[in-house]
PDB file of N, CA, C and O in Angstrom:
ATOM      1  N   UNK A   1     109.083 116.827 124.680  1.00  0.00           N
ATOM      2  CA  UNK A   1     109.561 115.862 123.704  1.00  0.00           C
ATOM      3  C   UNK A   1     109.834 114.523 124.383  1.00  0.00           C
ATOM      4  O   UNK A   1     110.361 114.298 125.472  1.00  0.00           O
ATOM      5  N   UNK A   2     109.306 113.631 123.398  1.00  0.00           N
ATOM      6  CA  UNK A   2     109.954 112.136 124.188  1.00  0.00           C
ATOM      7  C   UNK A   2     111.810 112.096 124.130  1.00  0.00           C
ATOM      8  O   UNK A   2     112.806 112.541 123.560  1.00  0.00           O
ATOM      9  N   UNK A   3     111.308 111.191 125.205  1.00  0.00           N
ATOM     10  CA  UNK A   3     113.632 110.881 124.935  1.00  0.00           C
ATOM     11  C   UNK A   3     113.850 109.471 124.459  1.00  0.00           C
ATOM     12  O   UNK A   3     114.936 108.921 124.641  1.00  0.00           O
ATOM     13  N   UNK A   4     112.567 108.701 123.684  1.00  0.00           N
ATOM     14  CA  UNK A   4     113.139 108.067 122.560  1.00  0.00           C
ATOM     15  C   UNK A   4     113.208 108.160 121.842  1.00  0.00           C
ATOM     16  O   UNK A   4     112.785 109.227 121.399  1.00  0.00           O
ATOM     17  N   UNK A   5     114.077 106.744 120.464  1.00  0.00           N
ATOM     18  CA  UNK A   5     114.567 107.050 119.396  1.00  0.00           C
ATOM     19  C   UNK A   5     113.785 108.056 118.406  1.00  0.00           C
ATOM     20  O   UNK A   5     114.215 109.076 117.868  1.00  0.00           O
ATOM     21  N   UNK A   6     112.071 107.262 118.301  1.00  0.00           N
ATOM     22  CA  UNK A   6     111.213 108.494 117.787  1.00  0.00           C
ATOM     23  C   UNK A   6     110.364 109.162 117.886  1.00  0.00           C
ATOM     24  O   UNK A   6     109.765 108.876 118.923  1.00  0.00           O
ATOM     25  N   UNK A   7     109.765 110.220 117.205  1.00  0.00           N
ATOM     26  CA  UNK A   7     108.626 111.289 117.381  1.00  0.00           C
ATOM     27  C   UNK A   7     107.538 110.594 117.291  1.00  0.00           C
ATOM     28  O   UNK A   7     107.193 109.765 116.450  1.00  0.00           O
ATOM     29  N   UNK A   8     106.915 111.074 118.410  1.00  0.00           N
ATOM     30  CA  UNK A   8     105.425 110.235 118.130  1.00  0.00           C
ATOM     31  C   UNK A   8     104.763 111.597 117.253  1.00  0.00           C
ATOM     32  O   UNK A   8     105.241 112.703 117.001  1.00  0.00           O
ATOM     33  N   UNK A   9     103.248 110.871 116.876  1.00  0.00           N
ATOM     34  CA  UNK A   9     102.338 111.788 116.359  1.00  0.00           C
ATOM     35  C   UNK A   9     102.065 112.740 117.015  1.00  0.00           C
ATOM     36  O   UNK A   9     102.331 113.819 116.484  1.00  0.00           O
ATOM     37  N   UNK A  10     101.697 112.762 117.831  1.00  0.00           N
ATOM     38  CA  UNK A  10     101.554 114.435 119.324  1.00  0.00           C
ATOM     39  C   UNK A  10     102.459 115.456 118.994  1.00  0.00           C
ATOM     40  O   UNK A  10     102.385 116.635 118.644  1.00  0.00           O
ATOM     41  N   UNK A  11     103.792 114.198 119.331  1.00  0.00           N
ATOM     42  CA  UNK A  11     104.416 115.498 118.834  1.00  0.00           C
ATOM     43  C   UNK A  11     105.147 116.402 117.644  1.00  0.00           C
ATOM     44  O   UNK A  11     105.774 117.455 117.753  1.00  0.00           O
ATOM     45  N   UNK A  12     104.913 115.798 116.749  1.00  0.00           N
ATOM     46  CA  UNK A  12     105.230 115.554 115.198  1.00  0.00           C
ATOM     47  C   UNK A  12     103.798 117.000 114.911  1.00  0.00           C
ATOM     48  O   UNK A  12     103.798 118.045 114.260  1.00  0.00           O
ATOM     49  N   UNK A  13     102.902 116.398 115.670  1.00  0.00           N
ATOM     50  CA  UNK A  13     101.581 117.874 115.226  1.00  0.00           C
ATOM     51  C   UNK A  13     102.019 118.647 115.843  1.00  0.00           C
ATOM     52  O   UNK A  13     102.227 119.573 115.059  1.00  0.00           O
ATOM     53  N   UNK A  14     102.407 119.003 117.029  1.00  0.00           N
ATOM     54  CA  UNK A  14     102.463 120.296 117.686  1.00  0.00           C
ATOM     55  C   UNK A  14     103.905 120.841 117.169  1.00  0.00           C
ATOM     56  O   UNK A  14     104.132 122.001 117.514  1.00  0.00           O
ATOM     57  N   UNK A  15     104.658 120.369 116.598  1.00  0.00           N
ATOM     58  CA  UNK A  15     106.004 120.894 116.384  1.00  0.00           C
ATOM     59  C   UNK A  15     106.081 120.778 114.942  1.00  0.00           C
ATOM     60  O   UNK A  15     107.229 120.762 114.498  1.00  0.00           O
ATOM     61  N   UNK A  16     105.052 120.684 114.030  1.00  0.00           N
ATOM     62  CA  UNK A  16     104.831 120.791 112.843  1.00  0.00           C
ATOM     63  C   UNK A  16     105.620 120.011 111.768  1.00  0.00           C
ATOM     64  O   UNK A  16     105.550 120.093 110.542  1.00  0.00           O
ATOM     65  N   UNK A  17     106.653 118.967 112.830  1.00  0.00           N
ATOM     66  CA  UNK A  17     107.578 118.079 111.714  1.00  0.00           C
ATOM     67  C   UNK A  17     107.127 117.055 111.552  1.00  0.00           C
ATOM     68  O   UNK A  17     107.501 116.109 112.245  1.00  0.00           O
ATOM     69  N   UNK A  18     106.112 116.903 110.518  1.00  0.00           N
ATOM     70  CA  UNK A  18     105.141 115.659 110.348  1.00  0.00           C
ATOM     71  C   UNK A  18     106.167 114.687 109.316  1.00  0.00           C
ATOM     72  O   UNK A  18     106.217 113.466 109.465  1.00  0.00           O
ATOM     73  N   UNK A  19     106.979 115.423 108.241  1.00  0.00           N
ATOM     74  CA  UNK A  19     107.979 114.623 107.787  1.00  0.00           C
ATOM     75  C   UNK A  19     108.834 113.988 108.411  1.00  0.00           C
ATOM     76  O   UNK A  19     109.475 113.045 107.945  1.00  0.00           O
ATOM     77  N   UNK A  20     108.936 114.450 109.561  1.00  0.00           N
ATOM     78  CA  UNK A  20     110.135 112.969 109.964  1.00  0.00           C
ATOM     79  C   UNK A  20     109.751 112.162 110.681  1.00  0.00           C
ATOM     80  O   UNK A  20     110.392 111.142 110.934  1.00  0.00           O
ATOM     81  N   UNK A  21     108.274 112.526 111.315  1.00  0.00           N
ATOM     82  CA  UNK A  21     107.511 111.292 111.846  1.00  0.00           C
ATOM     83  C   UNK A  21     107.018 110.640 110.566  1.00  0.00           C
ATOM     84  O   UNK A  21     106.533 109.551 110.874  1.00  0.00           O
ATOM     85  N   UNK A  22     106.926 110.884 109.056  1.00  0.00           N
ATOM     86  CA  UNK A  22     106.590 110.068 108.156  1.00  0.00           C
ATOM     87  C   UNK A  22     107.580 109.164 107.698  1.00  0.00           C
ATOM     88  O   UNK A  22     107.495 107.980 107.370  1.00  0.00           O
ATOM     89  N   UNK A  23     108.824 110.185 107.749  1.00  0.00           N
ATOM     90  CA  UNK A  23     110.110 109.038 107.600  1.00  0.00           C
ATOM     91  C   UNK A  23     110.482 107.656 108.560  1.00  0.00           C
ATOM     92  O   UNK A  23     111.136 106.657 108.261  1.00  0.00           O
ATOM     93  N   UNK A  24     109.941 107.943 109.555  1.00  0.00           N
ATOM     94  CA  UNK A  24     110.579 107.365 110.660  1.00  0.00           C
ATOM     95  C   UNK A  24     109.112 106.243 110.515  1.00  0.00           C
ATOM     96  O   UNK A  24     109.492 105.072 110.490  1.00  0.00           O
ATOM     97  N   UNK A  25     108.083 106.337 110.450  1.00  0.00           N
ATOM     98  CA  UNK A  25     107.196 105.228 110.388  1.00  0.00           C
ATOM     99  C   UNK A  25     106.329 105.232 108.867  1.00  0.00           C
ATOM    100  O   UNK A  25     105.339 105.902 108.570  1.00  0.00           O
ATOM    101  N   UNK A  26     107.043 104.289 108.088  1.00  0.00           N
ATOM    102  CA  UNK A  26     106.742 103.930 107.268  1.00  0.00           C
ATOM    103  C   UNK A  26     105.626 103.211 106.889  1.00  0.00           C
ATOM    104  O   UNK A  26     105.535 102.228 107.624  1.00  0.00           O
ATOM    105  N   UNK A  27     104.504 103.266 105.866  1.00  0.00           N
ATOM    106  CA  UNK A  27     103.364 102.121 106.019  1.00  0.00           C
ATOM    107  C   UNK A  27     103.298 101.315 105.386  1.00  0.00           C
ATOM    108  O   UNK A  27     103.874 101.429 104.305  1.00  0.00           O
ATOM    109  N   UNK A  28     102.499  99.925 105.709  1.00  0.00           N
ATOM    110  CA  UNK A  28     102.157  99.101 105.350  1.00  0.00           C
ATOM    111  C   UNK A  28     101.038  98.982 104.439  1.00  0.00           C
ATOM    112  O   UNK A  28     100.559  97.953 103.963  1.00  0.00           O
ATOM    113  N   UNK A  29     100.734 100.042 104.288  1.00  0.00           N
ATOM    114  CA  UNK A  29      98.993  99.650 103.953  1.00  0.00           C
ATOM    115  C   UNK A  29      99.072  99.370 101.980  1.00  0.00           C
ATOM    116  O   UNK A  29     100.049  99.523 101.247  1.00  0.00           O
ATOM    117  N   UNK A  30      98.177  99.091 101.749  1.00  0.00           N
ATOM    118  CA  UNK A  30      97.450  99.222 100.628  1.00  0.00           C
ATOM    119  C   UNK A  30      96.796 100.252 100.131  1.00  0.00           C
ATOM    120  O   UNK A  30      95.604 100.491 100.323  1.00  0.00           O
ATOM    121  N   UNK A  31      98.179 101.412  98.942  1.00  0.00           N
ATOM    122  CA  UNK A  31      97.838 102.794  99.104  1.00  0.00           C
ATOM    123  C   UNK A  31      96.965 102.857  97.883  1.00  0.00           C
ATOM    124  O   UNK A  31      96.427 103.918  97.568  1.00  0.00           O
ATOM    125  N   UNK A  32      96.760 101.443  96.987  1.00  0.00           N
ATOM    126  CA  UNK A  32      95.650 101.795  95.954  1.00  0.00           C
ATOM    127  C   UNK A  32      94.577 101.356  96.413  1.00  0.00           C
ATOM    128  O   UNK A  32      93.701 101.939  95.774  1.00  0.00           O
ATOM    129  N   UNK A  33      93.924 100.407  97.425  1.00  0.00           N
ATOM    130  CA  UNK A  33      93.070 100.464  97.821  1.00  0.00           C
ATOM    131  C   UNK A  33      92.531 101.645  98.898  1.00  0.00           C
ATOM    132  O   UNK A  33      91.423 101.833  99.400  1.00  0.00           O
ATOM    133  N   UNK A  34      93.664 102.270  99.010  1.00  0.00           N
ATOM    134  CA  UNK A  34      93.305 103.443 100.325  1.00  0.00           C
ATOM    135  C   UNK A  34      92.841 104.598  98.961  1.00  0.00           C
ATOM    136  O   UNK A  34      92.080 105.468  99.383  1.00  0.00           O
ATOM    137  N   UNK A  35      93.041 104.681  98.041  1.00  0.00           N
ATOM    138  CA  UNK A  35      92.893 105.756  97.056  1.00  0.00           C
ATOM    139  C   UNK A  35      91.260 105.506  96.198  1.00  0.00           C
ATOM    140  O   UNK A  35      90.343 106.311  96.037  1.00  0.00           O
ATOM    141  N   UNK A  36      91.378 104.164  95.796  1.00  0.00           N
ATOM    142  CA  UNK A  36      89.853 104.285  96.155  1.00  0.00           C
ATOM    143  C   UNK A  36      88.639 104.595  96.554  1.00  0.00           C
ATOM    144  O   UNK A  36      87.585 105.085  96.151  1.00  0.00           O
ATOM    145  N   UNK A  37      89.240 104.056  97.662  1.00  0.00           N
ATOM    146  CA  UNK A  37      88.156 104.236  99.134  1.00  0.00           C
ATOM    147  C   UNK A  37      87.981 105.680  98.910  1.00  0.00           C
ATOM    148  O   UNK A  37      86.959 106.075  98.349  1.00  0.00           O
ATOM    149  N   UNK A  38      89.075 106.671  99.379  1.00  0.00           N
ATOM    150  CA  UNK A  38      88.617 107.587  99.398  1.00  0.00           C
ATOM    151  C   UNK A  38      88.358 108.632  98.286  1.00  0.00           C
ATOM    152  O   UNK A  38      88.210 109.795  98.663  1.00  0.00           O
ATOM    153  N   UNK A  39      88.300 108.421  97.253  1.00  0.00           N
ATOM    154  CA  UNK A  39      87.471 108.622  95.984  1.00  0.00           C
ATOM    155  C   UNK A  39      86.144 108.156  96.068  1.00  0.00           C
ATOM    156  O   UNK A  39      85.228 108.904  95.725  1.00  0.00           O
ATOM    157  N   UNK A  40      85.900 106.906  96.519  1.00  0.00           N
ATOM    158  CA  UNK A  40      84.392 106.837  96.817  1.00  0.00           C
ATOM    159  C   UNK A  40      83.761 107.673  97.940  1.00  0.00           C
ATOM    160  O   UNK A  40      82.555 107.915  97.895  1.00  0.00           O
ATOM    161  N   UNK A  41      84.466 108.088  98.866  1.00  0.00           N
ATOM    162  CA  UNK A  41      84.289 108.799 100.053  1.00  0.00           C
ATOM    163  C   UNK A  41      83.753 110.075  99.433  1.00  0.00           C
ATOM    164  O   UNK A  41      82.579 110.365  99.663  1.00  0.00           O
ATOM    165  N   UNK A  42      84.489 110.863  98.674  1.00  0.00           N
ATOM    166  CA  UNK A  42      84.636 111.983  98.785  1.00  0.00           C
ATOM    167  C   UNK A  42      83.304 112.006  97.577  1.00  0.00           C
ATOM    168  O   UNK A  42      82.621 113.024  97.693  1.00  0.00           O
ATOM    169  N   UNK A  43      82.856 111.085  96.492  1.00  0.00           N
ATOM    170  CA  UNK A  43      81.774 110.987  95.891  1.00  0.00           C
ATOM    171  C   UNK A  43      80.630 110.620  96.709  1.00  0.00           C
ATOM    172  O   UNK A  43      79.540 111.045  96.327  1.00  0.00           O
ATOM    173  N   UNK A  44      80.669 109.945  97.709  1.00  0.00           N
ATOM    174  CA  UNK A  44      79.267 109.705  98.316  1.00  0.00           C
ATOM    175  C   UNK A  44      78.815 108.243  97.779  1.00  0.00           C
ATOM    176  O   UNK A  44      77.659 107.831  97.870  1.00  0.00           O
ATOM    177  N   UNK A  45      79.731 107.623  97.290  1.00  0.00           N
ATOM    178  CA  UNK A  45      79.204 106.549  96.626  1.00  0.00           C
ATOM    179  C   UNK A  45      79.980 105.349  96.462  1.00  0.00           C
ATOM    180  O   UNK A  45      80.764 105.185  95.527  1.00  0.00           O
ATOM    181  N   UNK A  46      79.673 104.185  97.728  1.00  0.00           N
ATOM    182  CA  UNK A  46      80.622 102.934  97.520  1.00  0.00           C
ATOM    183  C   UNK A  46      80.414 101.805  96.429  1.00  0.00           C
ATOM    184  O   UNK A  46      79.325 101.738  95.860  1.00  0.00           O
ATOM    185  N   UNK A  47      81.220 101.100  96.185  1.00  0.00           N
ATOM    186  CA  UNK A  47      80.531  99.991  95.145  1.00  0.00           C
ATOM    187  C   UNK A  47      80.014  98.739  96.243  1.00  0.00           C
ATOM    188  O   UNK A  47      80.512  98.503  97.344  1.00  0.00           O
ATOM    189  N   UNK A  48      79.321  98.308  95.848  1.00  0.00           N
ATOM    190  CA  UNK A  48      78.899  96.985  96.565  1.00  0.00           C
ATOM    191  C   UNK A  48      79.869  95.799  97.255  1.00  0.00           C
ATOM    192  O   UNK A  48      79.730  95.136  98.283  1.00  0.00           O
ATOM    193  N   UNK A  49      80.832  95.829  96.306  1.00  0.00           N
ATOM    194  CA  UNK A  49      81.817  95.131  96.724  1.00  0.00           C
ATOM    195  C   UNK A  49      82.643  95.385  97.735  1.00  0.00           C
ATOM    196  O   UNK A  49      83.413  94.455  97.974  1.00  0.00           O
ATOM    197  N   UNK A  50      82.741  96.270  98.372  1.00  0.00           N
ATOM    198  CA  UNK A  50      83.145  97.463  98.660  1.00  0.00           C
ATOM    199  C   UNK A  50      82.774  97.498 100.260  1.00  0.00           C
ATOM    200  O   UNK A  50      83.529  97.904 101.144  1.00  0.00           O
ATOM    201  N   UNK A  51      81.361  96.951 100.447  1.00  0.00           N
ATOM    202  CA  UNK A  51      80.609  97.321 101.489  1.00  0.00           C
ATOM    203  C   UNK A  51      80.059  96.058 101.945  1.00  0.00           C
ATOM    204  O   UNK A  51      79.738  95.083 101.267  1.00  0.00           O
ATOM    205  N   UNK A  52      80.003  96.222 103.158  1.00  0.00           N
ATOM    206  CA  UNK A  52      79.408  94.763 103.935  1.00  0.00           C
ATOM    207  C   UNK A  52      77.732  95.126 104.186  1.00  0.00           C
ATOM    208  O   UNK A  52      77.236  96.253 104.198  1.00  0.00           O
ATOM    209  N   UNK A  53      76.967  93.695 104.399  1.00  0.00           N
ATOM    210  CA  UNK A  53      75.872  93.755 104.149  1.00  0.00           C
ATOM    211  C   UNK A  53      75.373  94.344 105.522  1.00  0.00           C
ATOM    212  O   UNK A  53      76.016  94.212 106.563  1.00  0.00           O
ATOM    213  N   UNK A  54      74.212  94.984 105.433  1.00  0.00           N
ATOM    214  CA  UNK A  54      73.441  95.285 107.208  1.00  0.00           C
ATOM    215  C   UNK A  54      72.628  94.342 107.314  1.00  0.00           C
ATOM    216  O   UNK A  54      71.955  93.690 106.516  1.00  0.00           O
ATOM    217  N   UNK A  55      72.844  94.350 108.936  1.00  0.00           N
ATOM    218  CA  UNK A  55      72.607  93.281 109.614  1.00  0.00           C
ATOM    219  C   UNK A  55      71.053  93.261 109.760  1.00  0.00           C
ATOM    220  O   UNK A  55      70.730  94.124 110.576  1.00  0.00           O
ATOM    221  N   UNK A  56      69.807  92.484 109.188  1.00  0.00           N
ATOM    222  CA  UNK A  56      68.372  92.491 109.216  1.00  0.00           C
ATOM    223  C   UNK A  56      68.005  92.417 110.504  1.00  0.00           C
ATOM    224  O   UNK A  56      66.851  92.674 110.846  1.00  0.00           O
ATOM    225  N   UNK A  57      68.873  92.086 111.291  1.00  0.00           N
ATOM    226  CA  UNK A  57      68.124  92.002 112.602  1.00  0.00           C
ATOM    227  C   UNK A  57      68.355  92.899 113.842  1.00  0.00           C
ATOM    228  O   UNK A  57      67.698  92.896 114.883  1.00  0.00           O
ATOM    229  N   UNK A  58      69.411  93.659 113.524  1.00  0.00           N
ATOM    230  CA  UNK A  58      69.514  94.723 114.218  1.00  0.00           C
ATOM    231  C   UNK A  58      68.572  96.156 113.447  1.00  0.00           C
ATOM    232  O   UNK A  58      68.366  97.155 114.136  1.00  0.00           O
ATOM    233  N   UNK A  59      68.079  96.087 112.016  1.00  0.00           N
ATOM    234  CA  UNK A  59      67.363  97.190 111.392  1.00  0.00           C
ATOM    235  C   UNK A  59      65.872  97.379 112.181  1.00  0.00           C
ATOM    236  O   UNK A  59      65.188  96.516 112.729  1.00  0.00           O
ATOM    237  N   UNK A  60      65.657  98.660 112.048  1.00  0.00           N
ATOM    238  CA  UNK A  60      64.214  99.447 112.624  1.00  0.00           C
ATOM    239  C   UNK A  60      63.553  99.460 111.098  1.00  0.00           C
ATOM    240  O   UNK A  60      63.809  99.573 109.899  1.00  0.00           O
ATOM    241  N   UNK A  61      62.589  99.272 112.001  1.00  0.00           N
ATOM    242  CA  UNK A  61      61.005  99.348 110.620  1.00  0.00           C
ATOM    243  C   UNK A  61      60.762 100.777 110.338  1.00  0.00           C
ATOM    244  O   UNK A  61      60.258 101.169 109.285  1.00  0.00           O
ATOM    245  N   UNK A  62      61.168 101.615 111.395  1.00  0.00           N
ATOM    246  CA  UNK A  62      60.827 102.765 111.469  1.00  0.00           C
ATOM    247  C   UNK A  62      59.637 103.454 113.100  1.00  0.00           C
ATOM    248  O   UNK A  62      59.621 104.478 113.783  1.00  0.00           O
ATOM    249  N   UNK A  63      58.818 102.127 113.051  1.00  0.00           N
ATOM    250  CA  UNK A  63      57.685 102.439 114.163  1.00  0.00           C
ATOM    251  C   UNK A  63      58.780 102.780 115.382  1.00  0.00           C
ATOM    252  O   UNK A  63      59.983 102.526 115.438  1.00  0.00           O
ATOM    253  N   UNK A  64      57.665 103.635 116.592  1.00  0.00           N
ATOM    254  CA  UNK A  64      58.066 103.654 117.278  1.00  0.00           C
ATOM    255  C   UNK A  64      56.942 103.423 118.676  1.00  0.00           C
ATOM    256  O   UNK A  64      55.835 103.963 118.667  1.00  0.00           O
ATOM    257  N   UNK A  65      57.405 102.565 119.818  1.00  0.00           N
ATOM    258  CA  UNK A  65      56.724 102.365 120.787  1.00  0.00           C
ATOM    259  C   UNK A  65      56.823 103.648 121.942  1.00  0.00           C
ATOM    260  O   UNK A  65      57.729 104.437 122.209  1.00  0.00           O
ATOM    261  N   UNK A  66      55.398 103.449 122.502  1.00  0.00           N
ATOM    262  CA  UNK A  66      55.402 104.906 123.692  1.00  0.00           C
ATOM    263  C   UNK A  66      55.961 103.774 124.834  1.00  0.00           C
ATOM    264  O   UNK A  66      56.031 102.546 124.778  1.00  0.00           O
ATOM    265  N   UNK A  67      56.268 104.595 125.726  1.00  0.00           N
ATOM    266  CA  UNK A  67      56.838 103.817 126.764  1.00  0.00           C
ATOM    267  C   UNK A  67      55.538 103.976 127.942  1.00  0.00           C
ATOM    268  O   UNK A  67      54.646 104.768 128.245  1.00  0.00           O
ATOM    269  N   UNK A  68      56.130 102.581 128.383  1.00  0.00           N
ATOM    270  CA  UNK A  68      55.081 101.663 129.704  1.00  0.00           C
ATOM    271  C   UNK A  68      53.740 101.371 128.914  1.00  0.00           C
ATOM    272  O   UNK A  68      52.613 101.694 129.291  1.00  0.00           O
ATOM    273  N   UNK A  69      54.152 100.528 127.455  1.00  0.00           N
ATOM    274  CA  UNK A  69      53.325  99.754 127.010  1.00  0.00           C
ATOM    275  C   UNK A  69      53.129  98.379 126.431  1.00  0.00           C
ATOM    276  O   UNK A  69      52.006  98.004 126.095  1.00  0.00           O
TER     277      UNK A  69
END
């Protein structure tokens, strides 16, 4: 166990008291956009808005070169 004020995650899993490491670090986040997300996750299916564009110049055509040519 640590000998500060709080439980980290390590040990919050191995000692199964994930509630008072939840009490003790509270979040910040954006829990309706986190509910979303993972509703689209779990469908397989983001909205556009949602998703950033890929990059054209890092994409493969598909071909592939033999090597030492």
């Amino acid at each position: 166990m640590s000998r500060g004020k709080y439980l980290s995650l390590e040990e919050a899993r191995k000692s199964g008291d994930l509630d008072r490491f939840t009490k003790e670090h509270p979040t910040e986040a954006d829990s309706d956009r986190f509910n979303r997300l993972l509703e689209a996750m779990s469908q397989g299916v983001l909205e556009e808005s949602e998703t950033s564009k890929p990059d054209r110049r890092a994409s493969s055509n598909g071909t592939r070169t033999r090597r030492g040519t």
